[in-house]
GULOGU-735823 format. One record per residue: chain; x, y, z of N, C-alpha, C in turn; residue number from 1. Coordinates in Angstrom, 3 decimals. Example, Ala and Ser with C-alpha at 12.3 -4.5 7.8 and 13.67 -1.06 7.14 Angstrom:
2
mol; n.u; n.v; n.w; ca.u; ca.v; ca.w; c.u; c.v; c.w; seq
A; 13.190; -5.690; 7.800; 12.300; -4.500; 7.800; 13.200; -3.300; 7.800; 1
A; 12.850; -2.250; 7.080; 13.670; -1.060; 7.140; 12.900; 0.030; 7.870; 2
This chain:
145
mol; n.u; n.v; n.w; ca.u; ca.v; ca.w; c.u; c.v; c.w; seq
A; -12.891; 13.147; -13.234; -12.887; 11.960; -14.067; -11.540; 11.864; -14.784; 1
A; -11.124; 10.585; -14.766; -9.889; 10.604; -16.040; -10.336; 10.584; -17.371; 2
A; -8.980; 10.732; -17.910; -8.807; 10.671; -19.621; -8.283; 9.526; -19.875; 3
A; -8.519; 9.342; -21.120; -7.903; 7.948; -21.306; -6.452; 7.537; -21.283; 4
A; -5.507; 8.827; -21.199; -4.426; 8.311; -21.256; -4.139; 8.192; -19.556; 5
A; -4.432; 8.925; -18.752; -4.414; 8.453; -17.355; -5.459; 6.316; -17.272; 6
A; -6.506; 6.472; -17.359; -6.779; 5.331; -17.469; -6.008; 4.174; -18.219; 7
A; -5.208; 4.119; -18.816; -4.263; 3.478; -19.873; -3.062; 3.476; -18.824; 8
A; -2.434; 4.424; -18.003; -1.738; 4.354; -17.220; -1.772; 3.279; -15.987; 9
A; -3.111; 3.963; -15.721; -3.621; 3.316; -14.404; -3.319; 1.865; -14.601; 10
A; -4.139; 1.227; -15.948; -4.090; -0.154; -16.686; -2.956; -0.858; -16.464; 11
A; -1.545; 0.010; -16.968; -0.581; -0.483; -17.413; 0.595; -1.184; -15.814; 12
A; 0.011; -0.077; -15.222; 0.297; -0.485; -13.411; -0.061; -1.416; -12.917; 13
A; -1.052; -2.068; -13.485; -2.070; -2.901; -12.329; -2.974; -1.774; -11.212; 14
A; -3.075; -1.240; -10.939; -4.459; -0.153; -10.223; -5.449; -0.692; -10.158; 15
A; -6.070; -0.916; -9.483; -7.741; -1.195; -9.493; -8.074; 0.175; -9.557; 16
A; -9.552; 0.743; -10.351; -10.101; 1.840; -10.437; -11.181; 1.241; -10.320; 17
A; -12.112; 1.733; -9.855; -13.381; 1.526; -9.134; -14.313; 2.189; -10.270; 18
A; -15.516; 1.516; -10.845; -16.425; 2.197; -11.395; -17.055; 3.695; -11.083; 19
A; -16.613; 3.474; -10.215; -17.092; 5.114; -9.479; -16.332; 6.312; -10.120; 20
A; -14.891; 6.051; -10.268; -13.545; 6.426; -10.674; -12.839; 6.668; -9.665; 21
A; -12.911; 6.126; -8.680; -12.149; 6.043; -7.287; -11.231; 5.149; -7.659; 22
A; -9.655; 5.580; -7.061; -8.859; 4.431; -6.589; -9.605; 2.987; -5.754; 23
A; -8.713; 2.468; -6.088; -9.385; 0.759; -4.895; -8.713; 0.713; -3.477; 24
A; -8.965; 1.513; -3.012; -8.209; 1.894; -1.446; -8.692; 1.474; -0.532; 25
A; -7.835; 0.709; 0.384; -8.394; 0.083; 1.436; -7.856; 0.208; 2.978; 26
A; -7.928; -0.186; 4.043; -7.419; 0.531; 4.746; -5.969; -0.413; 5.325; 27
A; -6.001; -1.854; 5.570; -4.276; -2.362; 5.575; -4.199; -3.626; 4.965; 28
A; -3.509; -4.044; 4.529; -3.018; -5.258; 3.971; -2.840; -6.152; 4.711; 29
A; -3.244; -7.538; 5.132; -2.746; -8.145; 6.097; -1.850; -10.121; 5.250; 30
A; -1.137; -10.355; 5.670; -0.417; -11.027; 5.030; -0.122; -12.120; 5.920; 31
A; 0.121; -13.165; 5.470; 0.424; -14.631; 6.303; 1.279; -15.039; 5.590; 32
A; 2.533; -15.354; 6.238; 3.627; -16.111; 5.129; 3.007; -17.918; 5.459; 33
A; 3.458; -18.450; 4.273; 2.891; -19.816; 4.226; 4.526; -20.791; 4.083; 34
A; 5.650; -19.560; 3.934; 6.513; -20.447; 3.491; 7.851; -19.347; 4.934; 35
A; 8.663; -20.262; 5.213; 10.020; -18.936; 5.715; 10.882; -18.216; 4.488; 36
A; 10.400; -16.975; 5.257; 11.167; -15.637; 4.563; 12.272; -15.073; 5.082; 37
A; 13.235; -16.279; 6.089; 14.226; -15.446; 7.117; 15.563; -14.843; 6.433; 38
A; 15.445; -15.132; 5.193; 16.775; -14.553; 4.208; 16.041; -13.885; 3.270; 39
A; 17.138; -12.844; 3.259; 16.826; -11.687; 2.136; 17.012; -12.474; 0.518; 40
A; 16.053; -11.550; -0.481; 16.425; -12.276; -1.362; 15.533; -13.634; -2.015; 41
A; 14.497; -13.632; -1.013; 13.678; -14.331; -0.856; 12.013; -14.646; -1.345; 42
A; 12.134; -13.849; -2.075; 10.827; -13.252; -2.832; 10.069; -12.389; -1.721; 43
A; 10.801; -11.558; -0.661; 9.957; -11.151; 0.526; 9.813; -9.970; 0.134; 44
A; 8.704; -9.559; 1.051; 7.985; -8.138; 0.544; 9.043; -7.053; 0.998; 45
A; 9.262; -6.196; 0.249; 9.836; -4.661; 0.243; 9.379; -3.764; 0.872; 46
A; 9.394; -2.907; 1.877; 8.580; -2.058; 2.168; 9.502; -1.007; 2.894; 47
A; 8.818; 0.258; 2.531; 9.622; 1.647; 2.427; 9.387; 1.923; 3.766; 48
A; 10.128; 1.932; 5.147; 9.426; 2.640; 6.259; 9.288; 3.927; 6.301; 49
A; 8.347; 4.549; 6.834; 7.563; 5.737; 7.413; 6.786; 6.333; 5.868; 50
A; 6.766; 5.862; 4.794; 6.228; 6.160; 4.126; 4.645; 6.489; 4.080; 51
A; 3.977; 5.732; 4.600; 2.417; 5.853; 4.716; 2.433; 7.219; 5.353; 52
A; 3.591; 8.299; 6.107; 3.464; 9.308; 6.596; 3.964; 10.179; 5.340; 53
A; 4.645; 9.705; 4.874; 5.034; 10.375; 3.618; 3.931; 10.832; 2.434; 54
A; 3.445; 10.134; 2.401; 1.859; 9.822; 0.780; 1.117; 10.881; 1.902; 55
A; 1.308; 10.646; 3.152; -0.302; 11.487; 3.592; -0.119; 13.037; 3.359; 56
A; 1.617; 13.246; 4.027; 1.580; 14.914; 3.945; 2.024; 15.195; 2.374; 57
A; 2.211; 14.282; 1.706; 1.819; 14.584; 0.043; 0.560; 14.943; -0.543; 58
A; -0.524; 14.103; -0.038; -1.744; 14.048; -0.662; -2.604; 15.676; 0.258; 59
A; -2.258; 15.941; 1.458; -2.908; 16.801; 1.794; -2.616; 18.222; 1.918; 60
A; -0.861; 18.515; 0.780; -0.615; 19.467; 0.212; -1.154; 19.460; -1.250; 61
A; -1.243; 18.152; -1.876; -1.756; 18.452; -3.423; -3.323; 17.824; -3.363; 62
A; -3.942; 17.139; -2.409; -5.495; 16.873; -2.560; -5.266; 15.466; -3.027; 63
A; -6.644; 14.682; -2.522; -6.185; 13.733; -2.680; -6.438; 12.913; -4.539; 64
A; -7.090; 14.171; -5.397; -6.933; 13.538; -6.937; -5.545; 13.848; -7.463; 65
A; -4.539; 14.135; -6.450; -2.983; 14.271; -6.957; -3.004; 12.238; -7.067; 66
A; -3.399; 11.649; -6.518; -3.405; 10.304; -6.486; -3.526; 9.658; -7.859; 67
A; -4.406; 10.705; -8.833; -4.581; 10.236; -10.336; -3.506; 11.176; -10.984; 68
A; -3.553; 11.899; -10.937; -2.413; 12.730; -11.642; -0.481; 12.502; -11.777; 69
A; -0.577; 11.295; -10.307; 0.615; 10.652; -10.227; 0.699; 9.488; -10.203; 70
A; -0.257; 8.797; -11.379; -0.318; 7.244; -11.567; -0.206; 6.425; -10.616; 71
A; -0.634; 6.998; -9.422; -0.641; 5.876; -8.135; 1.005; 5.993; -7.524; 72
A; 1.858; 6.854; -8.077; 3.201; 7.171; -7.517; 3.384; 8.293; -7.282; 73
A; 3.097; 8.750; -5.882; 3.217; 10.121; -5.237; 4.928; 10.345; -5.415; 74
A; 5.544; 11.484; -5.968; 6.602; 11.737; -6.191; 7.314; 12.298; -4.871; 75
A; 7.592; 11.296; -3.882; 8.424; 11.309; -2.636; 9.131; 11.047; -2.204; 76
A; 10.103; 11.348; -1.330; 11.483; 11.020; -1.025; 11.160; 9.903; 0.116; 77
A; 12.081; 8.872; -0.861; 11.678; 7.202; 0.097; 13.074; 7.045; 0.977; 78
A; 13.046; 6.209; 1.972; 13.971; 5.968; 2.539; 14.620; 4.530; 2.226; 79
A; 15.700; 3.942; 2.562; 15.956; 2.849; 1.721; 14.714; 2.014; 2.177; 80
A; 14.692; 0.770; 1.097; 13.650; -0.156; 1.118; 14.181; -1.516; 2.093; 81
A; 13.336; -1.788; 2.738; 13.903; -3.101; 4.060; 12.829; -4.012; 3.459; 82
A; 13.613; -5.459; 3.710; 13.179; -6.328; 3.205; 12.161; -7.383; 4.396; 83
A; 11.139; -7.685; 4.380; 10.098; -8.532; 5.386; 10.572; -9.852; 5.401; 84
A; 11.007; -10.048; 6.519; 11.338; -11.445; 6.989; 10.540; -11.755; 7.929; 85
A; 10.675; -13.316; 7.971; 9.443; -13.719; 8.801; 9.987; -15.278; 8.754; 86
A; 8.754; -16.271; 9.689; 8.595; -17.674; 9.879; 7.023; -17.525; 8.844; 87
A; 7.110; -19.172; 8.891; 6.110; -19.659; 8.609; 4.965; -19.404; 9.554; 88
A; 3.669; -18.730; 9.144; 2.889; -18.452; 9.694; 2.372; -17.196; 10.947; 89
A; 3.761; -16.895; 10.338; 3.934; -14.922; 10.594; 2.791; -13.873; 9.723; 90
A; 2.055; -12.686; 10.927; 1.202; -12.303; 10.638; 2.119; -10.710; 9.959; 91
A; 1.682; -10.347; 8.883; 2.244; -9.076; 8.417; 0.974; -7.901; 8.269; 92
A; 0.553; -6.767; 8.986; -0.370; -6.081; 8.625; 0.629; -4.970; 8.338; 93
A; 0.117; -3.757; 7.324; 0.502; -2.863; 6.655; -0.320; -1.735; 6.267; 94
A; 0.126; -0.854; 6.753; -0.786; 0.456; 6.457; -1.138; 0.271; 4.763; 95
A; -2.204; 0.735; 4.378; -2.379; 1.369; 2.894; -1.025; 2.103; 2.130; 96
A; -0.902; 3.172; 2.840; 0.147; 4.208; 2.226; 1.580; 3.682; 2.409; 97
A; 1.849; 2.488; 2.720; 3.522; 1.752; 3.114; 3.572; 1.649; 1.923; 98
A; 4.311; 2.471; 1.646; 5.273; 1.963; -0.242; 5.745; 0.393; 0.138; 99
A; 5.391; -0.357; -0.194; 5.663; -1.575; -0.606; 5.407; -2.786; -1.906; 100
A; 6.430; -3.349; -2.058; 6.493; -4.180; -3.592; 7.225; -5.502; -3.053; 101
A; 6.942; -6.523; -4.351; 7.665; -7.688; -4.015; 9.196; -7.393; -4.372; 102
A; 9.753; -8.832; -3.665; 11.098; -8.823; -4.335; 11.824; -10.311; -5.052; 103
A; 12.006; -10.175; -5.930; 12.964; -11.610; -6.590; 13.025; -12.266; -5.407; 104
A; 13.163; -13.561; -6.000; 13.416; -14.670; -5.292; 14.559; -15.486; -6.017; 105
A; 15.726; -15.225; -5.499; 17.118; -16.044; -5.776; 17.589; -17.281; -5.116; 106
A; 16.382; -17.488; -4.475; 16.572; -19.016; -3.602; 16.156; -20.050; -3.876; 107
A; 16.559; -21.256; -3.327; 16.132; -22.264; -3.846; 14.841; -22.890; -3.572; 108
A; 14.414; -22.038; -2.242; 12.966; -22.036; -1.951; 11.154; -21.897; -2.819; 109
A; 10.449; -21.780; -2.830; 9.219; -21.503; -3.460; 8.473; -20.385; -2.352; 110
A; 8.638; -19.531; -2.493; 7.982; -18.244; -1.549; 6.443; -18.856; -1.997; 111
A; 5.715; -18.354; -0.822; 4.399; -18.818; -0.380; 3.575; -17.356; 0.522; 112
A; 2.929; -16.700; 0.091; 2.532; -15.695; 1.075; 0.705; -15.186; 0.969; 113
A; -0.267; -15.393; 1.501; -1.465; -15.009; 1.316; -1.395; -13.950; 1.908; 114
A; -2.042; -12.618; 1.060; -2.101; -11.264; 1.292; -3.883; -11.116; 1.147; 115
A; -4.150; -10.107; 2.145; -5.726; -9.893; 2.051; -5.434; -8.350; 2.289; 116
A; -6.765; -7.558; 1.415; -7.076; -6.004; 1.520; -8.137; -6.005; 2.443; 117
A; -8.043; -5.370; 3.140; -8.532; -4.718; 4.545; -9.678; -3.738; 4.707; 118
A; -10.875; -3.659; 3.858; -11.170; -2.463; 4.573; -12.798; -1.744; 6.013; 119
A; -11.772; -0.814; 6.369; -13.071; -0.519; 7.526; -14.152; -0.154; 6.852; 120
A; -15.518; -0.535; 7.783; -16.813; -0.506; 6.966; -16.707; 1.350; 6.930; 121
A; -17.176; 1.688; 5.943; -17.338; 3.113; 5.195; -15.877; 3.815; 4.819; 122
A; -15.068; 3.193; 4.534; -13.521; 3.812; 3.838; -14.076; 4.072; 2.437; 123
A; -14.937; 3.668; 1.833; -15.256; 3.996; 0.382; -15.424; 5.367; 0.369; 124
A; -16.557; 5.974; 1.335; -17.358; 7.038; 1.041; -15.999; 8.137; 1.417; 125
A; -15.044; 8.064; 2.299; -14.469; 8.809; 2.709; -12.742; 8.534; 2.080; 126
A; -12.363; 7.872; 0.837; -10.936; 7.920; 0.678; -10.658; 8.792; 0.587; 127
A; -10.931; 9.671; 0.089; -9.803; 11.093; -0.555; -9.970; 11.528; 1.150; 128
A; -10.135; 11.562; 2.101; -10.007; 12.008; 3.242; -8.559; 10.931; 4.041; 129
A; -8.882; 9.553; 3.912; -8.262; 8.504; 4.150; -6.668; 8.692; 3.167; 130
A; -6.986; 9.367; 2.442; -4.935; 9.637; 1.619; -4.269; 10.352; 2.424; 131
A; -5.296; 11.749; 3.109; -5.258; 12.703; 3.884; -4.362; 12.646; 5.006; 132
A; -4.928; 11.747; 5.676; -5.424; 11.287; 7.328; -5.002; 10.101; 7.266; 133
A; -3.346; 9.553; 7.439; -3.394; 8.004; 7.963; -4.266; 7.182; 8.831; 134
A; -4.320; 7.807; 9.600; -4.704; 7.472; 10.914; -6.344; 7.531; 10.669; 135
A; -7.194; 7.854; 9.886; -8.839; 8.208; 9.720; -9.428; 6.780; 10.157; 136
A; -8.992; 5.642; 9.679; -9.819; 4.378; 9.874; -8.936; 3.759; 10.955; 137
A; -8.068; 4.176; 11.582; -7.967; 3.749; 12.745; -8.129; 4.353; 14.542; 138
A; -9.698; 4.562; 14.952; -9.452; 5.290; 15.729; -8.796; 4.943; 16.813; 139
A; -7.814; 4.084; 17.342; -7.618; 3.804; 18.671; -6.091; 4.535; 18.160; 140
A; -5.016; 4.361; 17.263; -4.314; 5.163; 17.194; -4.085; 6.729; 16.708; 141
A; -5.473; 6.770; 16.160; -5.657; 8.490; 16.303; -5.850; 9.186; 17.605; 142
A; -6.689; 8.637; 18.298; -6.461; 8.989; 19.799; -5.582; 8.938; 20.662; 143
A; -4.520; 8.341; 20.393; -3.339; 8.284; 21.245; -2.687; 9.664; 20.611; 144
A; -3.042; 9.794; 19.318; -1.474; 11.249; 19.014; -2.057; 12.488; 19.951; 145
């Protein structure tokens, strides 16, 4: 269970915490741009590559309640951040564990993007396995490794 100053943390992030006291973990993000994102700079999403491999062999050297103990920021070495470009009506799916954030928008445009959380039926009962295990809720690419 947390303490309140972890919960106050969690708060101050934006986190969903689950009545349960589970993180709000889901298994990918899937995203539709509504507007073009073909220039950087653009209010387009940020995202750290190979990271979702990064959080996993983090979480399954420290367990996966290192997830509360590091305010939802696993302390890992990121690689630079690449920026998501796209057309209008470009599909974006995203692992859970992809370090990703928005970015300013310095254009003269109005960025437009519907994002939906993803998850496979029973990821609840099994997250702290799912921080673990990228690959847990997806079996067609667990079977290929």
């Amino acid at each position: 269970m947390l303490n309140s100053g972890q919960l106050k943390q969690f708060a101050e992030r934006g986190f969903l915490l689950l009545p349960q006291g589970r993180p709000g973990t889901f298994t990918m993000l899937a995203g539709v741009l509504m507007s073009d994102q073909r220039d950087e700079d653009s209010g387009n999403l940020w995202v750290w590559p190979g990271t979702h491999l990064s959080h996993a062999e983090y979480f399954r050297q420290h367990g996966p309640d290192a997830f509360f103990a590091a305010g939802g920021y696993p302390p890992i070495r990121r690689p630079e951040p690449e920026q998501v470009k796209g057309r209008t009506g470009d599909l974006l799916l995203a692992h859970y564990l992809l370090g990703q954030n928005i970015g300013g928008n310095t254009s003269a445009a109005v960025r437009r993007a519907v994002y939906f959380r993803i998850k496979r039926a029973g990821h609840d009962a099994r997250w702290g396995e799912f921080l673990e295990d990228p690959w847990l809720d997806y079996d067609t690419v667990r079977d290929r490794e």
